[in-house]
N, C-alpha and C positions, 0 to 999 in steps of 0.2 A: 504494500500500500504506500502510495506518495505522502509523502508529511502534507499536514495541511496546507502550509507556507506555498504548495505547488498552485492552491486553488486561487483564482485571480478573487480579487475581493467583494464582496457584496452593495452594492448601492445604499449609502446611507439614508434615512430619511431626513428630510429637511425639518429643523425645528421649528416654529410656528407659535408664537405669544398670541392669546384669547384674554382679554379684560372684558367682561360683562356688568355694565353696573345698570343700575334701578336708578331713577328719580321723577318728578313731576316737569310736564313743561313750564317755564319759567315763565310764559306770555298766560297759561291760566291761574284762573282768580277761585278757581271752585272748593268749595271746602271739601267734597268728598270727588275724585277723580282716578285717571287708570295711571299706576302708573307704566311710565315709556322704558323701552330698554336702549340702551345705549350702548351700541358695540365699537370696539376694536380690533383691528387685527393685525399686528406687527406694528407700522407706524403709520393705517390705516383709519381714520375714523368716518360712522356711517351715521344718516340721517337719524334721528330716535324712532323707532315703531311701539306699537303697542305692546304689553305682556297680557293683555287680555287680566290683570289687578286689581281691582278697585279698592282704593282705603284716602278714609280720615285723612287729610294733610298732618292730623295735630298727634298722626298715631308714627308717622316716618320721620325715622332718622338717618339723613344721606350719609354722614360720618360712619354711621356703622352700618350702612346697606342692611335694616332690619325695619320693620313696624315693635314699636316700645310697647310695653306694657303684659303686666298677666295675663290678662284676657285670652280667651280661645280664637277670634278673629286674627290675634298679633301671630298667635302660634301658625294657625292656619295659612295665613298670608306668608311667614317664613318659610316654610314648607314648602308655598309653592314654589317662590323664588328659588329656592334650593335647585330643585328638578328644574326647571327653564334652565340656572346654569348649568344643571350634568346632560342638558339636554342639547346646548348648543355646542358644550366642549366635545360631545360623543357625536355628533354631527360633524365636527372639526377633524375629529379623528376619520369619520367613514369618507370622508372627502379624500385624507391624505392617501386611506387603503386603496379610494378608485384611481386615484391618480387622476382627477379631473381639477389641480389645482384650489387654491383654496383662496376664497374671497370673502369678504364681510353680505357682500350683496348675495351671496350661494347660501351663506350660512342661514342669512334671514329666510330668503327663497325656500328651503329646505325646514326651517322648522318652523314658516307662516304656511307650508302646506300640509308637511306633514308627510310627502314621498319619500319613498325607499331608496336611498343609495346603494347601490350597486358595487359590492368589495370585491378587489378583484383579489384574486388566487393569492398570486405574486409577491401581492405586498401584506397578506396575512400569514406569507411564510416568513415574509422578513422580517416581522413581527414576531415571532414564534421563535427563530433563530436568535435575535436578539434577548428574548427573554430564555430563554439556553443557556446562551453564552453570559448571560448578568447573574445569575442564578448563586446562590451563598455554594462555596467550596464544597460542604461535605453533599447537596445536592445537585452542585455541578457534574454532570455525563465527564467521563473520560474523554481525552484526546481525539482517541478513535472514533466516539460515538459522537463525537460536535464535528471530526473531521468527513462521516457517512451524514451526517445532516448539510453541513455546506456544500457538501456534494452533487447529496440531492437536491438542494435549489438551483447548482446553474445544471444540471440534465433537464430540469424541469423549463427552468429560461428557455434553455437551446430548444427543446421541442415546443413550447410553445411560439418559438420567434421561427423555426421553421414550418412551422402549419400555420402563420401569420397569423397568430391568436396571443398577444402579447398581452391583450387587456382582460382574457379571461376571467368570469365572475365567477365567485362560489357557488351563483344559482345556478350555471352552465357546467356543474360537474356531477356527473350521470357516472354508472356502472360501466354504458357503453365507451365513455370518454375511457375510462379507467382502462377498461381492457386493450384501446387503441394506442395506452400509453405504454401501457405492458409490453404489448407487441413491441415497437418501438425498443424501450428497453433492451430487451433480448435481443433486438438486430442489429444490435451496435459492433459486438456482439457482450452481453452483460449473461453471470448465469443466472438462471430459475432463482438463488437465493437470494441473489441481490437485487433482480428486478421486484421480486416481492416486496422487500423491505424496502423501497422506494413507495413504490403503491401503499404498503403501513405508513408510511410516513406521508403521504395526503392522507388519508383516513384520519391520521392525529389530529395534521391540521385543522380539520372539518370536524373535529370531534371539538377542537377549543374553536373553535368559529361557535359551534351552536353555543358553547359557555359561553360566548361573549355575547351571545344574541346577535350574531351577525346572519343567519342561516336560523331557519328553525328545524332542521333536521338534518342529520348527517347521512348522506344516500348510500355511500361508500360503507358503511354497518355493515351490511348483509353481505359482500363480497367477499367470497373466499378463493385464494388462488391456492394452485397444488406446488407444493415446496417440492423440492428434490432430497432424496433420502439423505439422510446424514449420512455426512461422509465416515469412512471408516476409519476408527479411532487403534491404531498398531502399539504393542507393546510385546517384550521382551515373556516366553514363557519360564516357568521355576527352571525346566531343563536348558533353557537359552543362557539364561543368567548363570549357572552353573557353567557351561560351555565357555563366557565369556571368563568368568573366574579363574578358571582353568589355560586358557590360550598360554600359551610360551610365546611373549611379545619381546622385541627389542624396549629399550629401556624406553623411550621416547614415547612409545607405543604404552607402555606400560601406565607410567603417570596418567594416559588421560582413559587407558581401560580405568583406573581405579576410581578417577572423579565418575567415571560413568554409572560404576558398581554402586558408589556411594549415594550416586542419587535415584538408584534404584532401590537400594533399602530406606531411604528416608523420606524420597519425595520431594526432594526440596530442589527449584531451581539451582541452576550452574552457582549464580550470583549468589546464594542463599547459603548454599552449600560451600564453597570457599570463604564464607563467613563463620561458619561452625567451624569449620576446619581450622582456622586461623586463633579461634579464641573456642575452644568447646566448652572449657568448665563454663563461661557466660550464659551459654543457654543450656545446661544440662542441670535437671532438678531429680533429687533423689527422693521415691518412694518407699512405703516399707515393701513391696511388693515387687520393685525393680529402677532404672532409671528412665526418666523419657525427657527428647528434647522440646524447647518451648520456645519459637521463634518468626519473628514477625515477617512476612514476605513482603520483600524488598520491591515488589512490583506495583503494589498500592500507593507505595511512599509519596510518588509524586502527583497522583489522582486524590488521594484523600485527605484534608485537612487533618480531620478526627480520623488515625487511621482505624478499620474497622476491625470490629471481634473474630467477626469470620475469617480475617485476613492471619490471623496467629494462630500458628499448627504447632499441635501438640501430636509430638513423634514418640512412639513408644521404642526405646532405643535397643535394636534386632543383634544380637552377636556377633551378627557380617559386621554389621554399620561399626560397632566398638571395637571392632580389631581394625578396621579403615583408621578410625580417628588416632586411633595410638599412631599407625604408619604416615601418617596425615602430615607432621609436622615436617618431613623430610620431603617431602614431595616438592619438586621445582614450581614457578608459580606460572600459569599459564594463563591464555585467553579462551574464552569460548568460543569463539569461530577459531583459535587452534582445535579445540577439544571434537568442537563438530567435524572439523576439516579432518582428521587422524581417525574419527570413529568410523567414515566413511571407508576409512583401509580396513579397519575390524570389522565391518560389516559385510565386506567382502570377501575377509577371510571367514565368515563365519556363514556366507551360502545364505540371508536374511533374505529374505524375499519386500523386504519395504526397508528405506533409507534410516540409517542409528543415528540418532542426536539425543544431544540432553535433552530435549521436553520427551520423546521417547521412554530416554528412563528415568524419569519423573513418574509418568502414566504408568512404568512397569510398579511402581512403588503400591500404586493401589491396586492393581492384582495382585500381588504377592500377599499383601496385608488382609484382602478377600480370601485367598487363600487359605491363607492361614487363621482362618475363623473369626476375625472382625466383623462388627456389623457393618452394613455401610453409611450410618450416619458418625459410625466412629473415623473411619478412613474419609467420611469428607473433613471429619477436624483436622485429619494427621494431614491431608495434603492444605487444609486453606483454602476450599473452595466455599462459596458463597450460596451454590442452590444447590439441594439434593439431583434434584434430576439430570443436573450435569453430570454430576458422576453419576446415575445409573447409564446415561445417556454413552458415556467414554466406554463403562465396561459394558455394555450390556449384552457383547459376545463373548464375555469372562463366566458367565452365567449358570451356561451349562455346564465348564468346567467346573464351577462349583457345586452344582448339584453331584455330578460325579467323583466329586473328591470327598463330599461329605457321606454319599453313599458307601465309598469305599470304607470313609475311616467310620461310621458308624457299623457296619458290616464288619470292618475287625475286633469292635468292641463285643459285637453279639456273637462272635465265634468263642471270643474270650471265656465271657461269662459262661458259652455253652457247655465249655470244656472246662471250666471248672465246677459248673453244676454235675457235670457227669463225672470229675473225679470225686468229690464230694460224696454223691451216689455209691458209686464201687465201695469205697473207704465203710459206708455206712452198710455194706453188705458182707462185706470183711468182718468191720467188728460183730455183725449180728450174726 
């Protein structure tokens, strides 16, 4: 994926000062009249029109833009005034979303009738992006997920500025649109998952259109497009990992087999993992029951303000892993595109049918851990991952292997007991 820095920048919106104030005309005498509204826009001023108001001269006070007094009339008459201003500020705004420019004379036009502005797409995505990207740190999207949203607005630009539909309204997007954009997508050529989550990502849009009352319904709801299977998640089997343990490597070769070994019993990125290595007693906590490591993944650091709970794995510490860490401190210090670059020779010595990296034997860490009789909401702590169904999702062709392995080792349990209920048996026919 390109950093985002690739993507040319988004069209800012123009900012826009609204002053709305109340008062009586000055040329009437009447003691009880309407009062006028008085607008501005930028450095704009517009003839006074009516607010459709009536009050007591002796009840307004222009200094505080209010009618004085206890009364229910004062309260009543604030009230309205309130709403005329949210009403011409949110008319200021649906003018900026059509991009039909914005004037004092539109703004009156628009709330003395009382017609629907017409928002277009474009500019309530950029809207939406913008409130992404403002959004407080611990519920600011990650990098990647603000850099698939800027994305999807200039695809979306380009295809609307190629089917000469630039000013596109949110009333003018239909199922059918959706689908013709789909297509599109795809032809670029984009895969099935990505033109998806393009299409989600109008749906969103259109889902915060109807919260803002821009759209009273979001049409895009009901459409569902068919995703392409998850791609297939590879890891190292118990007899693979064994295999690799075993190899007779040059020494070069050796170093970055054992970074591999280690973060197939621990789980823990390259980056993660050379940080245990480097200081272990730091993250290693002693139970009565054994030792386990306890350490924060270093991949959230720069996404998460508060980094999160789900982000620190707690590693129950394997007896590969503790004879690694003792051997750990002499190990030369490498990089991880050395370690990937070198495993791709071990992987060829070793006949793999799919390419060896560290995220590889990461993944191996939670099969082995399933294996070895963990649940898997325990192994989603040990690796750090944030939703369960990701991890069923990575192994879920580990599965059968473990029905199989528990079969076995439950099958050797009930041969056990068989056979010592049958010497048991004998013994009691002996002594009788």
């Amino acid at each position: 994926m390109p950093p985002p820095s690739r993507l040319p920048p988004r069209p800012s919106r123009q900012r826009v000062s609204l002053k709305l104030t109340f008062d009586f005309l000055p040329n009437s005498q009447s003691a009880f009249d309407e009062l006028q509204c008085f607008l501005r826009v930028d450095d704009q001023d517009w003839p006074p029109y009516g607010s459709g108001i009536y009050l007591l001269r002796s009840l307004w006070n222009p200094a505080c833009q209010q009618a004085q007094g206890p009364t229910r009339e004062a309260r009543i008459v604030n009230r309205c005034l309130s709403d005329i201003r949210a009403d011409h500020r949110s008319i200021l705004l649906d003018l900026q979303r059509s991009n039909q420019g914005v004037s004092p004379a539109l703004i009156q036009r628009y709330w003395l009738s009382g017609e629907r502005i017409s928002v277009q797409l474009l500019s309530v995505y950029e809207e939406y992006l913008t409130k992404l990207h403002q959004a407080p740190l611990p519920e600011r999207g990650s990098p990647g997920t603000l850099y698939k949203w800027n994305r999807g607005y200039h695809l979306l630009a380009s295809y609307l500025n190629t089917n000469q539909l630039p000013d596109l309204s949110l009333d003018a997007i239909s199922i059918g649109w959706a689908k013709a954009y789909y297509s599109w997508l795809r032809q670029r050529p984009l895969s099935v998952d990505s033109a998806s989550r393009h299409i989600g990502q109008i749906r969103e849009i259109l889902q915060y259109s109807v919260e803002q009352e821009l759209i009273a319904r979001n049409k895009l709801s009901e459409l569902h497009l068919t995703a392409e299977p998850a791609k297939t998640i590879y890891c190292l089997s118990p007899q693979q990992v064994q295999q690799l343990g075993e190899l007779v490597l040059p020494e070069q070769l050796d170093t970055v087999r054992n970074w591999g070994l280690l973060s197939c019993y621990t789980g823990l990125d390259f980056k993660d993992a050379v940080n245990l290595a480097r200081n272990p007693a730091e993250h290693l906590v002693e139970l009565a029951f054994g030792q386990k490591i306890v350490i924060r993944r270093q991949k959230f650091q720069a996404v998460h303000q508060a980094r999160p709970d789900w982000g620190v794995s707690h590693i129950p510490l394997l007896p590969e892993a503790k004879a690694l860490l003792e051997q750990a401190p002499h190990w030369p210090a490498v990089t991880i595109q050395r370690v990937n670059r070198n495993l791709e020779i071990i992987q060829k010595m070793m006949n793999l049918p799919f390419r060896l990296t560290t995220k590889i034997c990461r993944k191996t860490a939670g099969a082995l851990f399933l294996l070895r009789g963990y649940r898997t909401e325990a192994v989603q702590k040990i690796l750090g991952i944030q939703h369960l169904r990701t991890l069923e999702r990575n192994y879920l062709h580990i599965f059968s292997e473990l029905v199989d392995e528990n079969m076995q080792r439950l099958g050797s349990i009930n041969r056990a007991e068989t056979r010592t209920t049958e010497e048991e048996s004998n013994q009691f026919s002996i002594n009788s």
